[in-house]
TORLO-104747 format. One record per residue (C-alpha): x, y, z; residue number from 1; residue in one letter. Coordinates in steps of 0.05 Angstrom, whole numbers, plus 32768, in hexadecimal, padded with zeros to 4 digits. Example, Ala and Ser with C-alpha at 12.3 -4.5 7.8 and 13.67 -1.06 7.14 Angstrom:
<atoms>
(atom (80F6 7FA6 809C) 1 a)
(atom (8111 7FEB 808F) 2 s)
</atoms>
This chain:
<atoms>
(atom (7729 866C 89B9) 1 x)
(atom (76ED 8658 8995) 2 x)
(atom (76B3 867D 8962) 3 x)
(atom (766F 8682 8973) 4 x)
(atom (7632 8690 893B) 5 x)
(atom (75E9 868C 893D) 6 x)
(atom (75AF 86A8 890F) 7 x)
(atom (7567 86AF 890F) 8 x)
(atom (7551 86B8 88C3) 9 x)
(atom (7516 86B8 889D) 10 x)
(atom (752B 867D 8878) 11 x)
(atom (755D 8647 8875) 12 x)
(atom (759E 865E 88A3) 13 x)
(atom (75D5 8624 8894) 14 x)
(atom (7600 8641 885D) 15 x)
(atom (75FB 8688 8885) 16 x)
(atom (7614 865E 88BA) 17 x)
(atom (764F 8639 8898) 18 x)
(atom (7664 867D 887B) 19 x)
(atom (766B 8692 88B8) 20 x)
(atom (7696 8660 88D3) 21 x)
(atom (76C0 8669 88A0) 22 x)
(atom (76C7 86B2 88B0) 23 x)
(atom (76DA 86A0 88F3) 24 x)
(atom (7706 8664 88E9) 25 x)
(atom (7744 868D 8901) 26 x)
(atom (7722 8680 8945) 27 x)
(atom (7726 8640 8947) 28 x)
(atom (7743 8607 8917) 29 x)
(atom (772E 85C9 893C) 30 x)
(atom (76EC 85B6 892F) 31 x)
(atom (76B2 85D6 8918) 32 x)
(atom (7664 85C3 8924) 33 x)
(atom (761A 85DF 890B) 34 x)
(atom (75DC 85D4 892F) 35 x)
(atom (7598 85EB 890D) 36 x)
(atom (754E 85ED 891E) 37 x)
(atom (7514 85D2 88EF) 38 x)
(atom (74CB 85D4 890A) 39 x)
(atom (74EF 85BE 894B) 40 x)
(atom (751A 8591 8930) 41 x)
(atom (7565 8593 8944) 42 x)
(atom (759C 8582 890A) 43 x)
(atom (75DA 857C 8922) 44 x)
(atom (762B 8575 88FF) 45 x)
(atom (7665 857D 8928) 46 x)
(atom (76A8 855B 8922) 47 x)
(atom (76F3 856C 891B) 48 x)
(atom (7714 8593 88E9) 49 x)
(atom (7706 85D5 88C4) 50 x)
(atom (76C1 85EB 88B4) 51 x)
(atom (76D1 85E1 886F) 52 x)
(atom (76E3 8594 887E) 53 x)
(atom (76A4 8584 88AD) 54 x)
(atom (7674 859F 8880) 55 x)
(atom (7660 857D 8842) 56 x)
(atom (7637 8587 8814) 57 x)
(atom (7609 8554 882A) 58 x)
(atom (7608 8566 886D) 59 x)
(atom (75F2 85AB 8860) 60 x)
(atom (75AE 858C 883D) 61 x)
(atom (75A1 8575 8876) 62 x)
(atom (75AE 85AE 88AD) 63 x)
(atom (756B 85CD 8899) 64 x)
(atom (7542 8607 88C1) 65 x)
(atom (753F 864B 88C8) 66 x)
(atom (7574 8656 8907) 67 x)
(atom (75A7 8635 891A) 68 x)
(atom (75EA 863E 8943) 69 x)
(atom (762A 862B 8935) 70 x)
(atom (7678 862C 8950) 71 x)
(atom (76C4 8620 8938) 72 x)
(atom (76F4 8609 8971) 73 x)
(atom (7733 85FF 8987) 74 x)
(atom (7739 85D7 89CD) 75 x)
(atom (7754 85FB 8A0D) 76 x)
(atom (7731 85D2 8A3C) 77 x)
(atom (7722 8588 8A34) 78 x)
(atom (7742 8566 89FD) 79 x)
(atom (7740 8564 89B1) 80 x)
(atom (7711 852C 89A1) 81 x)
(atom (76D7 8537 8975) 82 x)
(atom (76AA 8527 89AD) 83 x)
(atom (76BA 8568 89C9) 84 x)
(atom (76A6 858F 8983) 85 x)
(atom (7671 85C0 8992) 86 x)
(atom (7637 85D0 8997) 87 x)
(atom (761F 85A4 89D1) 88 x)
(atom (75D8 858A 89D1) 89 x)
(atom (75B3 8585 8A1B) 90 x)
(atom (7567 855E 8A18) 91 x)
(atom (754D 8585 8A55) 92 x)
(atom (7528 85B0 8A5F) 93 x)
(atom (750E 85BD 8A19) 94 x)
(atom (754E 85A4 89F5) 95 x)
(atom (7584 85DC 89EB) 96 x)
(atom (75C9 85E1 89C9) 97 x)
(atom (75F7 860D 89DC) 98 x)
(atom (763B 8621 89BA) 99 x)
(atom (7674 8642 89E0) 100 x)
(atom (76AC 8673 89DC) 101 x)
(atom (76D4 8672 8A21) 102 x)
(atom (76EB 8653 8A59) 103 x)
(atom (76CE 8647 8AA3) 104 x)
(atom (76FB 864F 8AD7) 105 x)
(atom (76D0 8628 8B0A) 106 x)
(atom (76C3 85F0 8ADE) 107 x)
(atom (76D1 85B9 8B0C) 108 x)
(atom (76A1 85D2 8B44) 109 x)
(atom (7677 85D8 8B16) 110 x)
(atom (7671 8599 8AF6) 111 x)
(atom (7673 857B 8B42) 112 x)
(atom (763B 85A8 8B50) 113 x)
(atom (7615 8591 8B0F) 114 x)
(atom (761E 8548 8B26) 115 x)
(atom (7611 854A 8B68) 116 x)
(atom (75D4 8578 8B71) 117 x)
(atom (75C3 858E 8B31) 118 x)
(atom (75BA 853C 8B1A) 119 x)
(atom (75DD 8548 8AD8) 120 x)
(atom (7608 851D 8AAA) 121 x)
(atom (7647 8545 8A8E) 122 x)
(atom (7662 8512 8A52) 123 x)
(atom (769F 8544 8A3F) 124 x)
(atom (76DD 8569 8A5D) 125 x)
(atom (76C2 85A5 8A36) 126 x)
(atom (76A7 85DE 8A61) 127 x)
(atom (7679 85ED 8A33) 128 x)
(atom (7651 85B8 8A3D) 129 x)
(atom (764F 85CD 8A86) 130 x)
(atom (763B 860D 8A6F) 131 x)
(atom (7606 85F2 8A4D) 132 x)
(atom (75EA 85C7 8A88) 133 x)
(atom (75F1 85F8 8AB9) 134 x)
(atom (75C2 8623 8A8E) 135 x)
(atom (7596 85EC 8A81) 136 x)
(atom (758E 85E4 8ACA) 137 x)
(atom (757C 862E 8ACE) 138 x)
(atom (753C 8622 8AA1) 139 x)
(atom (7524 85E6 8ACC) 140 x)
(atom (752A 8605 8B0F) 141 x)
(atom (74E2 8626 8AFF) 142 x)
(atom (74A7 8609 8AF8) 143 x)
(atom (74A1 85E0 8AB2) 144 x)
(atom (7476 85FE 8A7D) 145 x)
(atom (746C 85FB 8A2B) 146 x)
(atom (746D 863B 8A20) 147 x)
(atom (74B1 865D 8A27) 148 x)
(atom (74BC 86A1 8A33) 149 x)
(atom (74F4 86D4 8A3C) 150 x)
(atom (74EC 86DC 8A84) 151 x)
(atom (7507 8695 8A88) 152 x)
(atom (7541 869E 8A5F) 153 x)
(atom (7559 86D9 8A8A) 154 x)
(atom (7553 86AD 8AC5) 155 x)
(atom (757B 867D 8AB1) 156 x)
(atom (75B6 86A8 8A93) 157 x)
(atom (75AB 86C7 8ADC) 158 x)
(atom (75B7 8684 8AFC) 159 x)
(atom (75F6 867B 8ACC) 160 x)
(atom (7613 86BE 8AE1) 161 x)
(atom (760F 86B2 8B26) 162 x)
(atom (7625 8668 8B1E) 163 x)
(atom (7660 8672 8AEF) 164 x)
(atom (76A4 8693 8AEE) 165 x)
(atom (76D1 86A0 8AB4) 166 x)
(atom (76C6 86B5 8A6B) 167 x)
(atom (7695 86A5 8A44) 168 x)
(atom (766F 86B7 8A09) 169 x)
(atom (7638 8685 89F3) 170 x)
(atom (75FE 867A 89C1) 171 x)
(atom (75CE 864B 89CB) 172 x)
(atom (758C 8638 89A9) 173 x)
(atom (7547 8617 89BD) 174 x)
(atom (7521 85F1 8990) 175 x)
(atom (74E5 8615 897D) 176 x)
(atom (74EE 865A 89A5) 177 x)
(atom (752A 8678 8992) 178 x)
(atom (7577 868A 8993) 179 x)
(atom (759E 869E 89D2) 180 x)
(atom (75D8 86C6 89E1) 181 x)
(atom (75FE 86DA 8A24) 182 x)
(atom (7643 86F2 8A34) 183 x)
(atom (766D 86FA 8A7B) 184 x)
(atom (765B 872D 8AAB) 185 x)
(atom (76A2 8741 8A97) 186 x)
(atom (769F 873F 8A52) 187 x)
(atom (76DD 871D 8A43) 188 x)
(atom (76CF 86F2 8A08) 189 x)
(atom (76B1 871E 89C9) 190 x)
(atom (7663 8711 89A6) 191 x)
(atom (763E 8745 8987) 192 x)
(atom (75FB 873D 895D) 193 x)
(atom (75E3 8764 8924) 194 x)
(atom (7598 8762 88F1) 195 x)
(atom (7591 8765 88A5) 196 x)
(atom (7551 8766 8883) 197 x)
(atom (752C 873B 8850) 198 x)
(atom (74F5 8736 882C) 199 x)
(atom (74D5 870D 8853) 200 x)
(atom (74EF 8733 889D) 201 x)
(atom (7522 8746 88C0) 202 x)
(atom (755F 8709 88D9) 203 x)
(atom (7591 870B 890F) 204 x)
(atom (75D8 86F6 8913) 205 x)
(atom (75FB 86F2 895E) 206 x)
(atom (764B 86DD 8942) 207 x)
(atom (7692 86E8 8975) 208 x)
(atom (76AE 871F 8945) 209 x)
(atom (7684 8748 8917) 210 x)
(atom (76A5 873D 88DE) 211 x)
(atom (767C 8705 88D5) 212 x)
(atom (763A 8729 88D5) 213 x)
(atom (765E 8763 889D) 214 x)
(atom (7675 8723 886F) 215 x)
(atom (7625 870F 8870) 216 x)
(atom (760B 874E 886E) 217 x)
(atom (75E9 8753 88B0) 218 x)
(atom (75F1 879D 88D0) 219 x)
(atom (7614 87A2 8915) 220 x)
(atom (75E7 87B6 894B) 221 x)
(atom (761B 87B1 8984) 222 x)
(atom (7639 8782 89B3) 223 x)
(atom (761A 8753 89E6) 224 x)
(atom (7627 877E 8A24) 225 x)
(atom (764E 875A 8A65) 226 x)
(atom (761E 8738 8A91) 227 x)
(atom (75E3 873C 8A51) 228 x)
(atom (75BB 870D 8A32) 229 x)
(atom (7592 8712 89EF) 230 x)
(atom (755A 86E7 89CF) 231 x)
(atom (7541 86E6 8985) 232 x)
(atom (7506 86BD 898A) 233 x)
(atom (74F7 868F 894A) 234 x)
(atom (74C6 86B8 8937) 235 x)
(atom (74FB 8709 8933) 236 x)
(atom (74E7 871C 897B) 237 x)
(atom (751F 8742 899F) 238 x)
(atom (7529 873D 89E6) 239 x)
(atom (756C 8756 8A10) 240 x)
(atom (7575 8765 8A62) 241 x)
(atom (75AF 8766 8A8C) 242 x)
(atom (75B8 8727 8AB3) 243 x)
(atom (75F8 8737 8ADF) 244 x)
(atom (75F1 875A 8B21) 245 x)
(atom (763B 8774 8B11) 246 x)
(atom (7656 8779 8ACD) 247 x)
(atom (769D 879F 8ABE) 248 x)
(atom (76AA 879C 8A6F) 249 x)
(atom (76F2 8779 8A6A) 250 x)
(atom (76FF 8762 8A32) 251 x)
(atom (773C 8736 8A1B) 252 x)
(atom (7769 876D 8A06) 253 x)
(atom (7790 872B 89E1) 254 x)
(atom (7752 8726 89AD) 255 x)
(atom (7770 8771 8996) 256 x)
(atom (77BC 8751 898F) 257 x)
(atom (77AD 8713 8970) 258 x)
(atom (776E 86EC 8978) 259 x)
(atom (7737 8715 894E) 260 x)
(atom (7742 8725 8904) 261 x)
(atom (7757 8771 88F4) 262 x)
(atom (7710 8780 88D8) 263 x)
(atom (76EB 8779 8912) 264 x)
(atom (76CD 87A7 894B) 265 x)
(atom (76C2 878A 898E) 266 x)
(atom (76AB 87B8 89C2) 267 x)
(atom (76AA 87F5 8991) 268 x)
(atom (76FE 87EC 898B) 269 x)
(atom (770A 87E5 893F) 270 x)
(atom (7743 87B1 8949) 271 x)
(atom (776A 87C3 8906) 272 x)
(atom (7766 880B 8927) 273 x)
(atom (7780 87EC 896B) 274 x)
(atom (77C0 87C9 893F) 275 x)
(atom (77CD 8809 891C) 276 x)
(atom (77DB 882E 8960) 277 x)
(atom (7802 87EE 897A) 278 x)
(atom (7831 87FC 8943) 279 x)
(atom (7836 8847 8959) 280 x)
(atom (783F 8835 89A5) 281 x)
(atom (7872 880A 8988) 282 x)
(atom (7899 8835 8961) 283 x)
(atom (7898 8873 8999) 284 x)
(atom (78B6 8838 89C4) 285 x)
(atom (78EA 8827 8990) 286 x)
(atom (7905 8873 8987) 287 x)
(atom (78FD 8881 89CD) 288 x)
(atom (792E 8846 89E8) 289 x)
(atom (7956 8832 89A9) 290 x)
(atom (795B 8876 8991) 291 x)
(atom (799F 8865 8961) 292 x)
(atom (7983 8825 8945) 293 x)
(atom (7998 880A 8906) 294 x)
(atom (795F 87E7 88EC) 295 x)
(atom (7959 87E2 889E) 296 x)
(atom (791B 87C9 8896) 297 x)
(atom (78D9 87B1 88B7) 298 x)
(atom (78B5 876B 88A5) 299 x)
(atom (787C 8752 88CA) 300 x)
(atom (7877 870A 88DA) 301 x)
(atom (782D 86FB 88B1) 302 x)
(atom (77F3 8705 88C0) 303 x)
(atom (77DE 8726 88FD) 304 x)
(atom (7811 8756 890A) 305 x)
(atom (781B 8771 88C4) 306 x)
(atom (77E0 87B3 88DA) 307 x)
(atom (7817 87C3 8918) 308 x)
(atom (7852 87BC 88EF) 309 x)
(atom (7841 87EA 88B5) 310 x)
(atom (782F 881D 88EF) 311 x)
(atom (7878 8815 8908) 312 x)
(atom (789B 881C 88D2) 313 x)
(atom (7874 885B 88B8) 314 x)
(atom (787E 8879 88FA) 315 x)
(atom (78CC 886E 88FF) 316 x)
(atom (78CB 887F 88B2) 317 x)
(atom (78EB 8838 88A0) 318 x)
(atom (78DF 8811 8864) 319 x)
(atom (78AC 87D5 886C) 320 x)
(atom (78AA 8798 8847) 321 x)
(atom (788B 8753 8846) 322 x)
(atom (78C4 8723 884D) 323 x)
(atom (789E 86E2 8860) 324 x)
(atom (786B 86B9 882F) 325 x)
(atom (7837 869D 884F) 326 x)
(atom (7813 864F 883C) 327 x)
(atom (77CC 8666 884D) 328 x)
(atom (77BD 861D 8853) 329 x)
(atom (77E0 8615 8893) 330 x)
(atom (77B4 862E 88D0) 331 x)
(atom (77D0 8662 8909) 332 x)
(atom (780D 863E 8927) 333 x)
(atom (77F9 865F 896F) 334 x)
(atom (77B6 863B 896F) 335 x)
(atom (77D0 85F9 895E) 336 x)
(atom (77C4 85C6 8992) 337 x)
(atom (780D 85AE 89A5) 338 x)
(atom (785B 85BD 89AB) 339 x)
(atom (7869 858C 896A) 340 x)
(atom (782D 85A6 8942) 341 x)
(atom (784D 85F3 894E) 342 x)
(atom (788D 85E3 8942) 343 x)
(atom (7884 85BA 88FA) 344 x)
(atom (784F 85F2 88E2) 345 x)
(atom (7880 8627 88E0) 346 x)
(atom (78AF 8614 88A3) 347 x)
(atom (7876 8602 8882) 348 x)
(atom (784D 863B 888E) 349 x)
(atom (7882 8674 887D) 350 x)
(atom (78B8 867F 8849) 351 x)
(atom (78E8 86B1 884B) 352 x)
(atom (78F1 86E3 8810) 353 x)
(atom (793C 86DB 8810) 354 x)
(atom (7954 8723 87E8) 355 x)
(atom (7928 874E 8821) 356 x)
(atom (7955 8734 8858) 357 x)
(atom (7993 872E 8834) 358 x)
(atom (79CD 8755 8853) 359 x)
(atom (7996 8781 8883) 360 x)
(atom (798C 8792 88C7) 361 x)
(atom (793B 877E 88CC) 362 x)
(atom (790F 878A 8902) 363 x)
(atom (78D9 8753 88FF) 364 x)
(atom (7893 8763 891F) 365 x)
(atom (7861 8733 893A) 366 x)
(atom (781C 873F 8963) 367 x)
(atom (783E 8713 89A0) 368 x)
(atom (7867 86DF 89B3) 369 x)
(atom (784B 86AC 89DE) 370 x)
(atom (7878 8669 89E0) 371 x)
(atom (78AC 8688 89B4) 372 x)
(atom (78AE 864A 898C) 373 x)
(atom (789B 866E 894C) 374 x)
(atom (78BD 86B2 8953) 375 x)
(atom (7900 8683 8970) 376 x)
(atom (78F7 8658 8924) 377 x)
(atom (78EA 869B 88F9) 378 x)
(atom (7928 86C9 891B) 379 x)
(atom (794F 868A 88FD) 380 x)
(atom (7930 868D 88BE) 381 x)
(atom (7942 86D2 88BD) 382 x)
(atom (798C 86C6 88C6) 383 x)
(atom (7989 8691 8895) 384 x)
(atom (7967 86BD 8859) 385 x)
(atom (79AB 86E6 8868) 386 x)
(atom (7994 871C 8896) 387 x)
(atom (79C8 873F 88BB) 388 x)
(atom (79AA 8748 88FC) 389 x)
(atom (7966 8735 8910) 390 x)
(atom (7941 8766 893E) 391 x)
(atom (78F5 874F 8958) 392 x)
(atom (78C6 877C 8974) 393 x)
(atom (7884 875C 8990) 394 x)
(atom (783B 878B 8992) 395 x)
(atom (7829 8770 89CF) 396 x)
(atom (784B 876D 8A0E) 397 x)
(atom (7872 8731 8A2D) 398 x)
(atom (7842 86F4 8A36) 399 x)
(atom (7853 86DC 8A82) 400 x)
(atom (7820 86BE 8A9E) 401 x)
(atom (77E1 868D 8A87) 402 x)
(atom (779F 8697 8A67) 403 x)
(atom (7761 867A 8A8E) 404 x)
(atom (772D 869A 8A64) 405 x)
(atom (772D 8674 8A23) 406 x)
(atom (776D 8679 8A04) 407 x)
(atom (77A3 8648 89F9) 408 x)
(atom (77D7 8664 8A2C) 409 x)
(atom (77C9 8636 8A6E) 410 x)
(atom (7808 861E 8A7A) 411 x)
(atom (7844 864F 8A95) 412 x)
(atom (7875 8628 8A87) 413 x)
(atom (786C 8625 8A3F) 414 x)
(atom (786E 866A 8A3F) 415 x)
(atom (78AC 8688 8A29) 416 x)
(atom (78A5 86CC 8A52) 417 x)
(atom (7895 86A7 8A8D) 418 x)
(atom (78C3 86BD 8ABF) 419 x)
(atom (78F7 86D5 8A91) 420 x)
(atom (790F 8719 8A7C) 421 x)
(atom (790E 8738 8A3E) 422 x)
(atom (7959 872B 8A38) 423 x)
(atom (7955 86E1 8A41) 424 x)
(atom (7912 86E4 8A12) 425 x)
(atom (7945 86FE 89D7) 426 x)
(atom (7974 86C4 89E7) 427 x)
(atom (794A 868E 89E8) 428 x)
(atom (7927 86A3 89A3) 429 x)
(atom (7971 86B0 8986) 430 x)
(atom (795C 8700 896E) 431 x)
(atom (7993 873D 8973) 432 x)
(atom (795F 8767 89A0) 433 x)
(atom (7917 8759 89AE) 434 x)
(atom (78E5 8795 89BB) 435 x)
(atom (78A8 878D 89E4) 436 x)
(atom (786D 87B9 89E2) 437 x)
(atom (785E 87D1 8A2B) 438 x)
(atom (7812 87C3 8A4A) 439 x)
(atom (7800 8808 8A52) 440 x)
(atom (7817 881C 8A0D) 441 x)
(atom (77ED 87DF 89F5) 442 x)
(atom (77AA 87F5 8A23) 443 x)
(atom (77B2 8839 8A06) 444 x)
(atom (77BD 881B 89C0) 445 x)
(atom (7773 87ED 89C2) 446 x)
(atom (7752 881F 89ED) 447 x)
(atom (7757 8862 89C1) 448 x)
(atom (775E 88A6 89EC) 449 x)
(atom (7712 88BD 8A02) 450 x)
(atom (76F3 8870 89FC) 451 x)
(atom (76C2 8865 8A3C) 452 x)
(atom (76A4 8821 8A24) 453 x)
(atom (76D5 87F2 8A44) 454 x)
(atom (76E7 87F7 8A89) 455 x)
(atom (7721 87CA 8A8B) 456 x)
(atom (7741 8796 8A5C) 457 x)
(atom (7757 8750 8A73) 458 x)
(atom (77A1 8755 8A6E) 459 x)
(atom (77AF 871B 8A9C) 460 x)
(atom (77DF 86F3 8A6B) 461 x)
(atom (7812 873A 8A76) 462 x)
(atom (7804 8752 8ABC) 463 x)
(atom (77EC 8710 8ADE) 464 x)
(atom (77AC 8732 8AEE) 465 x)
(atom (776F 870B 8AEA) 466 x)
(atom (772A 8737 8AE3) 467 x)
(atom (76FB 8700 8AF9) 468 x)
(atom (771E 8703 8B42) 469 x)
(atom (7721 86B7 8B50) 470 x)
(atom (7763 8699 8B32) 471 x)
(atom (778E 8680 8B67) 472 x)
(atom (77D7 8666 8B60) 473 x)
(atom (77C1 8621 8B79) 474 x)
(atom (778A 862A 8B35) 475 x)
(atom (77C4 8639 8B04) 476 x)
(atom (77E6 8604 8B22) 477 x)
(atom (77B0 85D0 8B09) 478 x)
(atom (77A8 85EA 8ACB) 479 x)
(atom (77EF 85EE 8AB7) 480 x)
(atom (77F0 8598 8AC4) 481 x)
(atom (77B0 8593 8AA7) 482 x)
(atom (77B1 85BF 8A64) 483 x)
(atom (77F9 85B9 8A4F) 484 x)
(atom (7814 8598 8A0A) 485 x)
(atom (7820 855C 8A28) 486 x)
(atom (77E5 8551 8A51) 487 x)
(atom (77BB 8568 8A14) 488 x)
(atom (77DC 8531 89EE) 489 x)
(atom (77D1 8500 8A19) 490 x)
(atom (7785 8509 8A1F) 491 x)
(atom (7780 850E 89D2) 492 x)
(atom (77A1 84C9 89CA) 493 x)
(atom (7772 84A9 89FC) 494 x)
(atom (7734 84C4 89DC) 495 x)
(atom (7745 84B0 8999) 496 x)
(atom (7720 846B 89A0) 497 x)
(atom (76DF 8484 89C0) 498 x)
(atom (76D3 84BA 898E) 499 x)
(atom (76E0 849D 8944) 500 x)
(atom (7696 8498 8928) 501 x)
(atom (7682 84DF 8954) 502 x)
(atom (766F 851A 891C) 503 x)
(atom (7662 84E4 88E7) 504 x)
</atoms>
């Protein structure tokens, strides 16, 4: 999962654009990288670490220009060497850089195809940077000219369309003409853009949530439609037209669980809203099956699920209470690259507030479990602060099966729901009963009773069911030797050597 950001403003655009990579750091912890334009000029940072880290204060002197785009990461695909820190810089045609929020499930042809008969040099294991190429060969298929225009653009986000599979969401900028955004013909990573007005005219913002246009004071206009494509030229012009023969909105229904932060809207779904009626679905759940239950007290497990659990406990009239301190300078344990990394973070990351488990039967609440590594460490925890029993109810449903679309969840095995049953589940992670929200109750829960904007959601890491249509067994099979914890690892200590002075 990564965030994307670019603005076209009226004057300089690089602490708008470090502001909001800060808003969006929860999408990606990794690296972080700004790109911006000056009377044609590119300036480029990028390297590992928080955005906070990369950017110094000498640094930002010198990203000047009035737009710019800019990206946090966390790697899914390829490997976690600053060489793969976005965004990703193409010379031809015209020069473009491109940042990326997704992943390509046809990457491989892809780059083959780039190599072969497109002639074109891909330096990364990054998708993104076939993303970018494959759009760059989309604006030299035509005749060369200067003089840009919109009609070009299109074109090429046509040719990408028809040429790519999976989800993306990009933003990518041209020196001297303008700032470029396109999403999926399904729609399953988020972007929206918004305006605000200046003195001197009106800028744009394109971001992947829109809290980051409310935290600079840009207005939301809307989302980038499934399949659509919008320009800002350099200059304020606005230009948008559908480039997908075929586009289904799908969004990841995992961005409403745990992904985006509660004070965003994607696709007109207010996802503190869609928490609060994940808590309900919950709690009807809870009274229905477990009618006689003896739970004392509900705690959430910080941050994400604290909006469901607060639902749940109003709704079964139970007492609620935080029970676990967080360290806010330890980053989201699920998006940490690595088995060993996880499992250290934990301790660190919470305490326990000993006299609110004490001699009680609690029912913790999280937003999902995914390797059960973390809800396994804090049941324990639990126990140890003196609870009596230790009951865990999750907002989402089981996660079974692997992500191809841009979140860390590619291999099965490593997934603790993976051919398991809820039963076994509550075993392995040590609790007294475990309590899984059901998909439909979650659907219903994101997608609020007499909604007609999204057609489907991308549930695929519950049901299996993969919108784009092309994920074969023989595909998950790959990925899960290619993306797991230890392949990852391995990759990251090759590229070590190779990529010490990259970012500098």
């Amino acid at each position: 999962m990564c965030g994307i950001v670019g603005i076209v403003g009226t004057g300089p655009v690089n602490q708008s654009l470090y502001d909001a990579l800060l808003v969006l750091q929860h999408r990606g912890q990794d690296a972080a990288g700004i790109v911006t334009c000056e009377n044609g000029k590119l300036h480029l940072r990028k390297n590992n670490g928080l955005a906070s880290d990369v950017f110094k204060t000498d640094h930002m002197i010198r990203l000047r220009g009035n737009m710019g785009i800019g990206h946090v990461r966390y790697p899914t695909a390829g490997c976690s060497s600053s060489a793969e820190a976005q965004p990703f810089y193409v010379n031809s045609p015209y020069g473009i850089v491109l940042a990326h929020n997704g992943n390509l499930t046809n990457a491989d042809e892809l780059k083959q195809d780039l190599f072969r008969e497109d002639l074109r040099h891909i330096n990364t294991e990054s998708d993104s940077e076939i993303l970018l190429n494959i759009f760059a060969h989309g604006l030299s298929s035509y005749p060369p000219h200067l003089t840009l225009d919109e009609e070009d653009i299109f074109r090429a986000v046509e040719t990408v369309h028809k040429r790519c599979r999976g989800g993306y969401a990009a933003v990518a900028m041209i020196p001297g003409y303008g700032v470029i955004a396109f999403r999926d013909p399904h729609g399953i990573r988020p972007v929206v853009f918004g305006e605000r007005d200046t003195p001197d005219g009106k800028e744009f913002m394109i971001a992947s949530e829109s809290v980051a246009l409310d935290t600079l004071g840009f207005r939301l206009v809307r989302d980038v439609a499934p399949g659509e494509a919008i320009i800002i030229t350099r200059t304020g012009e606005f230009h948008a037209r559908q480039c997908a023969e075929e586009a289904v909105r799908s969004p990841c229904i995992f961005e409403f669980v745990y992904f985006a932060r509660p004070d965003s809207i994607i696709d007109d779904i207010f996802v503190h809203k869609a928490r609060l009626r994940m808590g309900v679905k919950l709690a009807k759940k809870i009274r229905n099956e477990w009618p006689d239950h003896d739970i004392d007290v509900v705690i959430p497990i910080p941050d994400t699920s604290r909006t469901a659990a607060l639902s749940l406990a109003n709704k079964l009239k139970l007492p609620y209470t935080e029970g676990f301190i967080k360290n806010r300078y330890i980053g989201r344990t699920f998006i940490m690259p690595g088995q060993t990394a996880r499992k250290k973070s934990v301790r660190r990351k919470l305490n326990p507030i000993d006299v609110e488990f004490k001699g009680k039967n609690v029912l913790l609440v999280d937003d999902s479990i995914v390797r059960g590594t973390t809800s396994k460490q804090i049941v324990q925890m639990a126990r140890d602060a003196g609870a009596n029993k230790v009951y865990l109810a999750s907002a989402a449903p089981p996660v079974r099966f692997p992500n191809v679309y841009g979140i860390d969840m590619p291999a099965a095995s490593e997934l603790v729901a993976h051919n398991r049953t809820t039963a076994e589940i509550c075993q392995i992670i040590g609790a007294d009963k475990l309590i899984y929200q059901d998909l439909q109750d979650l659907i219903d829960a994101v997608q609020k009773k007499g909604m007609v904007k999204v057609d489907r959601f991308d549930a695929s890491v519950f049901n299996g069911e993969y919108v784009t249509g092309d994920v074969s067994s023989e595909y998950l099979q790959v990925l899960e030797n290619d993306r797991n914890d230890h392949a990852k690892a391995e990759r990251d200590t090759k590229s070590d050597v190779i990529d010490l002075h990259n970012g500098a």
